[in-house]
C-alpha positions as CSV (number, residue, x, y, z in Angstrom):
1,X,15.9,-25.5,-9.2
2,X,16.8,-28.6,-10.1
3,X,17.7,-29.9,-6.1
4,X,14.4,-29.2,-4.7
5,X,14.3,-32.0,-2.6
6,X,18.1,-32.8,-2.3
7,X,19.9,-32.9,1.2
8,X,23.0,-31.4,0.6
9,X,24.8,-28.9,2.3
10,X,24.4,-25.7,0.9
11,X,26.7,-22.5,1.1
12,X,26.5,-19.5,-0.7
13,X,27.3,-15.3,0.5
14,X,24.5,-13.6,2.2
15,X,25.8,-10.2,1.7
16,X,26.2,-8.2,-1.5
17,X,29.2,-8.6,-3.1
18,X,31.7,-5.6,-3.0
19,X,34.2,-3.6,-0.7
20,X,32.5,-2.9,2.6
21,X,33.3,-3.6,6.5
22,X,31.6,-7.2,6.8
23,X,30.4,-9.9,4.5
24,X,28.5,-12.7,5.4
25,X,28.7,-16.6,4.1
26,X,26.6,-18.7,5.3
27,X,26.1,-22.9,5.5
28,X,23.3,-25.3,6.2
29,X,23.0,-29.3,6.4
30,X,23.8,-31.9,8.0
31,X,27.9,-31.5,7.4
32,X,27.5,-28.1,8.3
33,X,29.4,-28.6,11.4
34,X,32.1,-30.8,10.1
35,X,32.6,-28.5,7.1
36,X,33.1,-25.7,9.7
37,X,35.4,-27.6,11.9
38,X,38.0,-28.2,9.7
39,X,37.9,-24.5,8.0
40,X,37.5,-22.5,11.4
41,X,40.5,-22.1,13.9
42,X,40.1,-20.5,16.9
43,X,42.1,-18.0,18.5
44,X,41.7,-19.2,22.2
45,X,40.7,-23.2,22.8
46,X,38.8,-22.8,26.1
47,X,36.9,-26.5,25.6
48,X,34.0,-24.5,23.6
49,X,34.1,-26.1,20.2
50,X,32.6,-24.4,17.0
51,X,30.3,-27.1,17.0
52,X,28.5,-25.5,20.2
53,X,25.3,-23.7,19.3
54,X,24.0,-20.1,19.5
55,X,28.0,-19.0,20.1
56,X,29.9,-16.5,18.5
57,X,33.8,-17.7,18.6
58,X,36.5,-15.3,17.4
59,X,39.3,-17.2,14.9
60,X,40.7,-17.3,11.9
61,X,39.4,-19.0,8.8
62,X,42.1,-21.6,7.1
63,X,42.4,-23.6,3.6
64,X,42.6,-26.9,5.0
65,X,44.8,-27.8,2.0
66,X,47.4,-25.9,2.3
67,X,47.3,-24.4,5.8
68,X,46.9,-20.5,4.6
69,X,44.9,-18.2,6.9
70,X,42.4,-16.6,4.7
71,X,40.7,-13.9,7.0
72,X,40.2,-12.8,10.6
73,X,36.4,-14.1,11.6
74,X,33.8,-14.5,13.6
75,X,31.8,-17.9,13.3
76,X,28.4,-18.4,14.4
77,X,26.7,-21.6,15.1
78,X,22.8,-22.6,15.1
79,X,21.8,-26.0,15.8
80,X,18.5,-27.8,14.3
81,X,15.6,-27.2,14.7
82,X,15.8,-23.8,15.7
83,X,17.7,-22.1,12.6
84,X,16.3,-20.5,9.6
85,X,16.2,-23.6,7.8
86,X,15.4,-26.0,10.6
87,X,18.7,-27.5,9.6
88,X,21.9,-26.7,11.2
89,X,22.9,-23.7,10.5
90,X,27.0,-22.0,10.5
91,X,27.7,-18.6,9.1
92,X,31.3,-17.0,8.5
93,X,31.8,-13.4,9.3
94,X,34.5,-12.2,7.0
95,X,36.3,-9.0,5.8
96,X,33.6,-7.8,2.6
97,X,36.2,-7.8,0.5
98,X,34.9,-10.3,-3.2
99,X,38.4,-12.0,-3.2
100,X,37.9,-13.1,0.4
101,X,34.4,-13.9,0.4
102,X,35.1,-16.2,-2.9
103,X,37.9,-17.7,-1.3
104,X,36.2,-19.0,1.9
105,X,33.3,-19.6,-0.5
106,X,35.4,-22.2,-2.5
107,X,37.1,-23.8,0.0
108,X,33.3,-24.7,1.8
109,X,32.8,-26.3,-1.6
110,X,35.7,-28.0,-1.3
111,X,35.1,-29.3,1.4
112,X,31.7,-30.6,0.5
113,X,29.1,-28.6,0.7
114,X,28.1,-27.6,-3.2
115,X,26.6,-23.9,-4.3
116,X,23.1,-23.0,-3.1
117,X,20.5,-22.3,-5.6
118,X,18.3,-18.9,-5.6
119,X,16.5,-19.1,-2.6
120,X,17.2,-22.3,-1.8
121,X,17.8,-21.3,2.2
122,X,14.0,-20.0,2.9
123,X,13.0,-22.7,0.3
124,X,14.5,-25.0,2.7
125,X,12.8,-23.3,5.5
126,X,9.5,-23.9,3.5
127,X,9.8,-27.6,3.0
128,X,11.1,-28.2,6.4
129,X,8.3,-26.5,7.7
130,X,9.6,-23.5,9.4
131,X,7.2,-21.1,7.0
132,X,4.5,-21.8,4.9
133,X,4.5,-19.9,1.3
134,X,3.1,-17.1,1.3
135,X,5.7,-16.3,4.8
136,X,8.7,-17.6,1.9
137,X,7.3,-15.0,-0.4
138,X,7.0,-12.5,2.0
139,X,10.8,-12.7,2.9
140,X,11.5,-11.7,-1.2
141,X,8.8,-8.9,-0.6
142,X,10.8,-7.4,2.5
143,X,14.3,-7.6,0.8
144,X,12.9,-5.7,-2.2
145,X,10.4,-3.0,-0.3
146,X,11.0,0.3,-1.2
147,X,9.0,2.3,1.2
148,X,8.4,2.0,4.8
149,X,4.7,0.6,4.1
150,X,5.6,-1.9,1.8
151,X,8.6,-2.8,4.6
152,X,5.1,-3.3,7.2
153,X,3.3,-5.3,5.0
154,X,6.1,-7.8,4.4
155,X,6.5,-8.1,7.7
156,X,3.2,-8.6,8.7
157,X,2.5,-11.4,5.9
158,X,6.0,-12.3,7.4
159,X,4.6,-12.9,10.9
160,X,2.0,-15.3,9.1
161,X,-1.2,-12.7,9.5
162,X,-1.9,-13.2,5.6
163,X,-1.5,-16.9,6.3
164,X,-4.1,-16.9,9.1
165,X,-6.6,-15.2,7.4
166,X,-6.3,-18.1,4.6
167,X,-6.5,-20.5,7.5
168,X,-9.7,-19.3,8.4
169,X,-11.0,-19.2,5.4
170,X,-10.2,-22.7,4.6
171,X,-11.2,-23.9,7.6
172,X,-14.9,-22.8,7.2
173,X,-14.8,-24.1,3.7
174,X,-13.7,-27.1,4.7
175,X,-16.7,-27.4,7.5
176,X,-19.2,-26.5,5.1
177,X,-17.7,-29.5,2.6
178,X,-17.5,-32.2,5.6
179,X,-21.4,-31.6,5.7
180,X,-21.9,-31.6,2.3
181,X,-20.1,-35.1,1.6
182,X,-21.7,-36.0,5.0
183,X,-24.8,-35.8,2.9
184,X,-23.3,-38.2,0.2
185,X,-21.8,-40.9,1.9
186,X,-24.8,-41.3,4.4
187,X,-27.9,-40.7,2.5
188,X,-30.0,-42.5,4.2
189,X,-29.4,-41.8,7.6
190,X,-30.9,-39.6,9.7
191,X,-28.2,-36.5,10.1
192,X,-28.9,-33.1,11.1
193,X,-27.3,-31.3,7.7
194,X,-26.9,-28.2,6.7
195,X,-30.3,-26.6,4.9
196,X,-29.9,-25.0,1.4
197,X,-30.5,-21.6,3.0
198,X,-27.9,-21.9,5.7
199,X,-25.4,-23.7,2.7
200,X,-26.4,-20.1,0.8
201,X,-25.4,-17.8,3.6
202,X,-22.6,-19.5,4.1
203,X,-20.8,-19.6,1.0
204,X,-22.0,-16.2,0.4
205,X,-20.1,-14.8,3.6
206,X,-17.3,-16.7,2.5
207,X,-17.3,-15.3,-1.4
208,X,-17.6,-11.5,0.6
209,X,-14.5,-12.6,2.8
210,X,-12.6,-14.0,-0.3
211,X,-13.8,-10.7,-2.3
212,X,-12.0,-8.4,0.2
213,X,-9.0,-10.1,0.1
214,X,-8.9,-9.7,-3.8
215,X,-9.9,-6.0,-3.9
216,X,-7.1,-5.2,-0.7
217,X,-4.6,-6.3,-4.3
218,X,-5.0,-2.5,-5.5
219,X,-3.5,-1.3,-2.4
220,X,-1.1,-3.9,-2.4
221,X,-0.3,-3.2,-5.9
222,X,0.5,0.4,-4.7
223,X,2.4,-0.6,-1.3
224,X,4.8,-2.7,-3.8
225,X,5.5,-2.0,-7.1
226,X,4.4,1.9,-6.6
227,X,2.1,4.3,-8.6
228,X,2.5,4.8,-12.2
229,X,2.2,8.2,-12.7
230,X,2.6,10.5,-15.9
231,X,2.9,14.4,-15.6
232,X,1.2,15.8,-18.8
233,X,0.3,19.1,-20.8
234,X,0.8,21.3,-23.2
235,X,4.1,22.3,-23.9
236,X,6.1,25.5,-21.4
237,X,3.5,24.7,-19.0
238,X,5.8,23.8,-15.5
239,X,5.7,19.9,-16.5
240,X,9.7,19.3,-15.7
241,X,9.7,22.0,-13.2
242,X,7.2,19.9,-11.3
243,X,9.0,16.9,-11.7
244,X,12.6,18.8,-10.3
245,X,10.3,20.4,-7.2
246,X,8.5,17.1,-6.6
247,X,12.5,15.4,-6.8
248,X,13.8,18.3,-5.0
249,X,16.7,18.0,-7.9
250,X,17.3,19.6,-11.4
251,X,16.6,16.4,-13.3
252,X,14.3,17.6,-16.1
253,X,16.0,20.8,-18.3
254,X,13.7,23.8,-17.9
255,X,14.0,26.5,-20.3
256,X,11.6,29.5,-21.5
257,X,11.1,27.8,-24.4
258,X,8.6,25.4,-25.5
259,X,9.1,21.5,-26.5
260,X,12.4,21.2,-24.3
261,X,11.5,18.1,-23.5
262,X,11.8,15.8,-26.1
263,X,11.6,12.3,-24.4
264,X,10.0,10.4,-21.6
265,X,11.7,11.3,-18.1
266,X,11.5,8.9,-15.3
267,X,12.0,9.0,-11.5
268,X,10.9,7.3,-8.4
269,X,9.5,9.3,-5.6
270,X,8.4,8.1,-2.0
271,X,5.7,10.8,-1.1
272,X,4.2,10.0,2.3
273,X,5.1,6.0,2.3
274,X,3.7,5.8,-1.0
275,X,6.1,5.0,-4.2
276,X,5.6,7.5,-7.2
277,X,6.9,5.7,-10.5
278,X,6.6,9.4,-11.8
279,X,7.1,10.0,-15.8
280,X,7.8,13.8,-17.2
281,X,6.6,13.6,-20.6
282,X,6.4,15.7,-23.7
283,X,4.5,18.5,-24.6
284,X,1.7,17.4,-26.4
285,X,1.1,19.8,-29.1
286,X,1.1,20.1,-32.8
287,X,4.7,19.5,-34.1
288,X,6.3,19.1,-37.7
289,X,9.5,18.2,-36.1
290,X,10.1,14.4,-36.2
291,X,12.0,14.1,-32.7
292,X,9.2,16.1,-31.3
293,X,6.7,14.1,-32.7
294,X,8.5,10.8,-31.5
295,X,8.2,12.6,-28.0
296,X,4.9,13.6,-27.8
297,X,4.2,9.8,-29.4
298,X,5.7,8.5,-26.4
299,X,3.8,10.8,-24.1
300,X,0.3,9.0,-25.2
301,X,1.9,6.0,-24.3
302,X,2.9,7.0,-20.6
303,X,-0.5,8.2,-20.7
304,X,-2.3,5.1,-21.2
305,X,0.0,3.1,-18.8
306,X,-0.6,5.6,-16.1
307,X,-2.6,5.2,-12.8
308,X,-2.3,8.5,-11.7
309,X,-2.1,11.6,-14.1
310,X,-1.0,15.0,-12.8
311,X,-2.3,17.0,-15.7
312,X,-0.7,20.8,-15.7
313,X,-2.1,23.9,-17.3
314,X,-1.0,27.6,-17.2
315,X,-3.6,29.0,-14.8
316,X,-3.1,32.3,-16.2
317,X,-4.8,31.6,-19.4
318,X,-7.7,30.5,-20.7
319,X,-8.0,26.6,-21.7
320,X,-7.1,26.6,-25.3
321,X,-7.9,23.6,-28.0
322,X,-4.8,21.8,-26.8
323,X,-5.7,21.6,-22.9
324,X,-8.9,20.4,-24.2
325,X,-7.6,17.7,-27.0
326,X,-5.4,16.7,-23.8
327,X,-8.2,16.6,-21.3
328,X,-10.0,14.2,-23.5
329,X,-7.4,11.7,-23.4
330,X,-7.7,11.5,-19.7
331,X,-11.2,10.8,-19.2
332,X,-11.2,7.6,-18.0
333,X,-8.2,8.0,-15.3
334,X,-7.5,9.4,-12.0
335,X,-6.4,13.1,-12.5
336,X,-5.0,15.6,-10.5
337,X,-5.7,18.9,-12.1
338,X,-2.4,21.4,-11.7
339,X,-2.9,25.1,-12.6
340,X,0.4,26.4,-12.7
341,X,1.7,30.4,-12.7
342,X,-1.2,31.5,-10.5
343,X,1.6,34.0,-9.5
344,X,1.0,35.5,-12.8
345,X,-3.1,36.0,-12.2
346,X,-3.9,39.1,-10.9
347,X,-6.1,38.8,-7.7
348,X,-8.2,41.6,-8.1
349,X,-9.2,40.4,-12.1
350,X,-11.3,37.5,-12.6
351,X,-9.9,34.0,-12.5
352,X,-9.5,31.9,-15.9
353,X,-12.5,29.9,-16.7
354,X,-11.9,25.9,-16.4
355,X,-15.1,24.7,-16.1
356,X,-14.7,23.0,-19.5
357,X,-11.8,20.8,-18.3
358,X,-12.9,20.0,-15.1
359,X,-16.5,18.6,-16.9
360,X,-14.2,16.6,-19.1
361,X,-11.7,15.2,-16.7
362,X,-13.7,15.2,-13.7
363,X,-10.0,15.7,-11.5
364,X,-10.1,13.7,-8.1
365,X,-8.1,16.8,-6.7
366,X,-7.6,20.4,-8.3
367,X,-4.4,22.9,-7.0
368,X,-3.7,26.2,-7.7
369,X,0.0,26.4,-7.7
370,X,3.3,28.6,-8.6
371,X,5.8,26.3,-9.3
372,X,8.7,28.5,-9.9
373,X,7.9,29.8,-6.1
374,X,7.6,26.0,-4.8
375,X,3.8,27.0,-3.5
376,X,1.2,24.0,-3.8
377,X,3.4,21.3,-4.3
378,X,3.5,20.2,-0.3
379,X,-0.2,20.3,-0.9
380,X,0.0,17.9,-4.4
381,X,2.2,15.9,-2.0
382,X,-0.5,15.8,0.4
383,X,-3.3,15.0,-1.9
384,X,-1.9,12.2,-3.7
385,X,-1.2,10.1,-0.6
386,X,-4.9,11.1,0.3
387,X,-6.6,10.1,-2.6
388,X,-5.1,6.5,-2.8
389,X,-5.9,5.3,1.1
390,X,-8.5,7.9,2.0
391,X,-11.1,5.5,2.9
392,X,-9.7,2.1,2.5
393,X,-8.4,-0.2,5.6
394,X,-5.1,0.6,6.7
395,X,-2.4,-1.5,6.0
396,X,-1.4,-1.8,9.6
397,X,-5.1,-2.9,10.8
398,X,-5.6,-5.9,8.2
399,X,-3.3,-8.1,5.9
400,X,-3.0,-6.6,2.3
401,X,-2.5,-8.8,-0.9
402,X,0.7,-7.8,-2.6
403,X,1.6,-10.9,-4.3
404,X,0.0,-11.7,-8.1
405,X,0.2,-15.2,-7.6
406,X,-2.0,-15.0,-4.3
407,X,-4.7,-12.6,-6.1
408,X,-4.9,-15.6,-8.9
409,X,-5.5,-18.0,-6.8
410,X,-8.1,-16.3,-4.6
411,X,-9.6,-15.5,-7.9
412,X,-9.8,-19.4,-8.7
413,X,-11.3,-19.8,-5.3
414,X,-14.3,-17.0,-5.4
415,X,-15.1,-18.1,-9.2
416,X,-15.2,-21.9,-7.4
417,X,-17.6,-20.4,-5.0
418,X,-19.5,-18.6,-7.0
419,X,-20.4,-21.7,-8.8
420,X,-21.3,-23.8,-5.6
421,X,-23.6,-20.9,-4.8
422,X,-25.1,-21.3,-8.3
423,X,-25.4,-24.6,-8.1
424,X,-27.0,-24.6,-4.5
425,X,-29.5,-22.1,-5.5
426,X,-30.8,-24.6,-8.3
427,X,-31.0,-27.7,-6.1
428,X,-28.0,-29.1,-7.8
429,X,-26.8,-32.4,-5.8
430,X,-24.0,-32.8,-3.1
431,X,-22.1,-34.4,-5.7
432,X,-22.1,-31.2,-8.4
433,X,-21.3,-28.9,-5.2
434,X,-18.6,-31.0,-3.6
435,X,-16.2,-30.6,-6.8
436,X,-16.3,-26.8,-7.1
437,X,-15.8,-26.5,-3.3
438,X,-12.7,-28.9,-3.4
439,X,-11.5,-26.7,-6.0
440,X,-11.5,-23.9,-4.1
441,X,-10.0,-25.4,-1.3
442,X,-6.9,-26.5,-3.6
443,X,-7.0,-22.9,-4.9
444,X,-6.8,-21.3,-1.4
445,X,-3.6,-24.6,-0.7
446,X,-1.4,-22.9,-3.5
447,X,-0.9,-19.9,-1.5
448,X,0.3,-21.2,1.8
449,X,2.0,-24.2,-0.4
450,X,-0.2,-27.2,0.6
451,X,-1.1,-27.9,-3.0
452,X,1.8,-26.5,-4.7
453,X,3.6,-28.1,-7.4
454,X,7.2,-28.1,-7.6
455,X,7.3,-26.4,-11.1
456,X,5.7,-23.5,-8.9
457,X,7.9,-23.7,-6.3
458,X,10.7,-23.9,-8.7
459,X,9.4,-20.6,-10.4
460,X,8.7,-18.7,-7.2
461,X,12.4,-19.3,-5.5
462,X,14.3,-18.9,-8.9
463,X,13.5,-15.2,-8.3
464,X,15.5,-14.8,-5.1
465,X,18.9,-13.8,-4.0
466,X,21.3,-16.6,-4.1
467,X,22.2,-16.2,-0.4
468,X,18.6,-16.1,1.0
C-alpha cells in the first residue's frame, strides 16, 4: 500500500461484482463532493444540492464528457467528521450490473479521484482516528465469519470491548512503570514508592490478566477459522455415510464394499455455531493397491493435522488388529469414539468388548450409533459443540482473541512481564525493570496500532476487499 499516508480521493465498488438488483460505489476525500456534483444529476432541483449531507437524492448518473446517462441512481451524501472514514463521504447506488458499475467507476477516476487500495477505506478510518486496530481488523473478521458466533465476536471486538480490555491492561502497566522511573529519576527524595512485594503482585495479576487473553486464542481459533476434523477407521465401517448424514447430502460414494473411498473428502459443517472443517478419509488398512495406498497415506496426514477425530468402528464386532493399529495413532488427540451398526447387535447377547480402545484413546465422548437409520448422529452433533465450550467463558460474556497477530503480541508482552517479575524477585534495579516493562507496553500498542509500523499496517490492510 504504497499511499498509506496520501490524501487523495479514493473510489472503488463496495459490492461484489456480478448481476444482482443493486451495486454500490462508493467515494471519500476532500473532492468527494465536487467529483459527485459534476457526475450526479438530479431528477427534481428543489434547492437541496447533492452536496447536502445525510440525504438520499434520486437522479441520474452522467459522463460529464460526453453528456451520456449512465444509470438511474440514488446518491448519498456523508459529511466529515461523521463518515466511515471521518472524511467526506458519497456513495452511488447503481443498477449491479459490472459494465455499469465500471462505467461510473471510470468516470469518478476521470474525474479525479484515483482507485482505492485494499482496505484503504477502514485504513483510512484507522489513521483518522475513527477505529483503533484491532476495531480495523475486526471489520475483515465480520466480512469473512462463517458462523453466527464468529459474526458476535467480530462485532463485539467491533464495538471496541477487545480494545478496552487492552486499555486496561496498559493502563495499569503504565502506573506500575510511572513508579518505577519515579524511583530513577528521584532517588534521593523521599517518595512513597511502590515495595518489591506490592511491584510482585502486581505484575503477577497482570501476567494472569495477559495469560487469559492468550489462552481465550483456542476458542478464538475455533469461532474463526473452524475445527479441523478427520473422520477415520477401518475400511466399510460407516466413515462417508457419516460424513453424508452429518452434510445431510450424498457427497461421499457409499457402497457395500470396502476401500471406496480412495481420497481425502472435505466439507464444511456449521454444527451448533461452531464450524466443522470435516475430512472423510480412507480406510486405513493393509493394501497392495497403489491408489489405495496413496489414500490411506493421505489419511495419516489428515490425521495429524486434525483437532478433532471422530474415530468409527463396527460395533457389532470385536476390535480387530486394525482398530487397534488405528487407535494408537490417535493417542495424543481429541477423539470421539463412534460405534457404528449397533442395529446389527443383538440386545439380548452380550455387547462387543472395547475396553482395549477406549484405554488407548481415552475418547472425550463415546456413541452408540446406526448410521444407515440416522440414530446418534443428533447426539454426535450435540457432543462436539459440548466438548469444545463446555466449561470455558462464553463468547458473549468476555472478548475472545481471534486474531494471530494479537495472540503474538500478547505473547511478547507476558514473556516481557515475566522477566520484570524475574528481575524484581532478585532485587534487580529500576533501570533493568523499566526496559522489559516498556517492552511490553510497545507489545500491547501493536494491537490497537499505537506502535505500529507502517510495513504492518501495509500487510494487515493488503488482505481486505478493495471496496472496504
Amino acid at each position: 500500500m504504497s499511499r498509506i499516508n496520501s490524501k487523495d480521493t479514493i473510489c472503488a465498488i463496495s459490492t461484489p461484482m456480478g448481476t444482482g438488483g443493486v451495486g454500490i460505489v462508493r467515494m471519500s476525500g476532500t473532492k468527494a463532493m465536487d467529483i459527485a456534483n459534476k457526475i450526479f444529476v438530479p431528477v427534481s432541483d428543489n434547492g437541496n444540492g447533492p452536496d447536502r449531507g445525510y440525504k438520499i437524492r434520486y437522479g441520474k448518473a452522467r459522463d460529464p464528457e460526453d453528456g451520456q446517462i449512465i444509470d438511474e441512481v440514488l446518491l448519498t451524501v456523508m459529511r466529515a467528521p461523521k463518515t466511515y472514514t471521518r472524511e467526506d463521504v458519497v456513495e452511488i447506488n447503481c443498477h449491479a450490473g459490472p459494465v455499469v458499475l465500471k462505467k461510473i467507476l471510470m468516470t469518478l477516476v476521470a474525474l479525479g479521484a484515483r482507485l482505492a487500495d485494499p482496505g484503504e477505506f477502514t485504513l483510512r478510518a484507522f489513521l483518522n482516528g475513527r477505529i483503533d486496530l484491532a476495531q480495523a481488523e475486526a471489520v475483515m473478521t465480520l466480512v469473512s465469519a462463517k458462523t453466527e458466533a464468529a459474526l458476535r465476536s467480530a462485532v463485539q471486538q467491533l464495538s471496541g470491548e477487545f480494545s478496552e480490555k487492552i486499555g486496561k491492561i496498559k493502563s495499569d502497566l503504565i502506573h506500575i512503570l510511572s513508579e518505577v522511573e519515579a524511583a530513577i529519576d528521584f532517588p534521593e527524595e523521599d517518595l512513597d514508592l511502590i515495595k518489591p512485594d506490592v511491584l510482585i503482585k502486581k505484575l503477577m495479576d497482570l501476567i494472569e490478566e495477559v495469560g487469559r487473553l492468550i489462552e481465550s486464542a483456542k476458542q478464538g481459533k475455533i469461532l474463526i477459522e473452524g475445527i479441523a476434523t478427520a473422520i477415520v477407521g477401518k475400511a466399510n465401517v460407516g466413515k462417508s455415510s457419516l460424513l453424508n448424514r452429518l452434510l445431510m447430502e450424498d457427497r461421499a460414494i457409499v457402497t457395500p464394499f470396502p476401500g471406496t473411498t480412495r481420497d481425502v473428502i472435505e466439507a464444511m459443517l456449521n454444527i451448533h455455531g461452531i464450524l466443522l472443517r470435516i475430512q472423510d478419509t480412507a480406510g486405513i488398512r493393509e493394501s497392495g493397491n497403489l491408489i489405495e495406498q496413496e489414500g490411506i497415506k493421505r489419511s495419516r496426514e489428515s490425521i495429524q493435522k486434525a483437532d478433532l477425530v471422530l474415530m468409527v468402528m463396527d460395533g457389532s464386532k470385536e476390535p480387530d488388529d486394525e482398530d487397534v493399529r488405528i487407535a494408537r495413532m490417535l493417542t495424543d488427540k481429541d477423539t470421539v469414539l463412534i460405534l457404528n451398526k449397533m442395529d446389527l447387535v443383538d440386545k439380548k447377547e452380550q455387547k462387543c468388548n472395547n475396553l482395549s480402545i477406549i484405554d488407548i484413546i481415552r475418547p472425550k465422548i463415546i456413541l452408540n450409533t446406526s448410521i444407515l437409520y440416522d440414530l446418534g448422529v443428533n447426539e454426535l452433533k450435540t457432543g462436539i459443540a459440548e466438548l469444545f465450550f463446555q466449561g470455558k467463558r462464553g463468547h458473549d460474556e468476555s472478548p475472545v482473541v481471534t486474531n494471530v497477530r494479537h495472540v503474538s503480541a500478547l505473547n511478547s508482552a507476558e514473556e516481557a512481564l515475566q522477566r520484570v517479575l524475574q528481575g524484581a524477585g532478585q532485587g534487580l534495579s529500576e533501570e533493568f525493570l523499566s526496559v522489559d516493562l516498556r517492552g511490553a507496553l510497545a507489545a500491547l500498542g501493536q494491537i490497537t496500532g499505537e506502535t505500529t509500523t507502517d510495513d504492518i499496517l501495509n500487510e494487515i490492510f493488503s488482505g481486505f476487499c478493495v471496496g472496504k
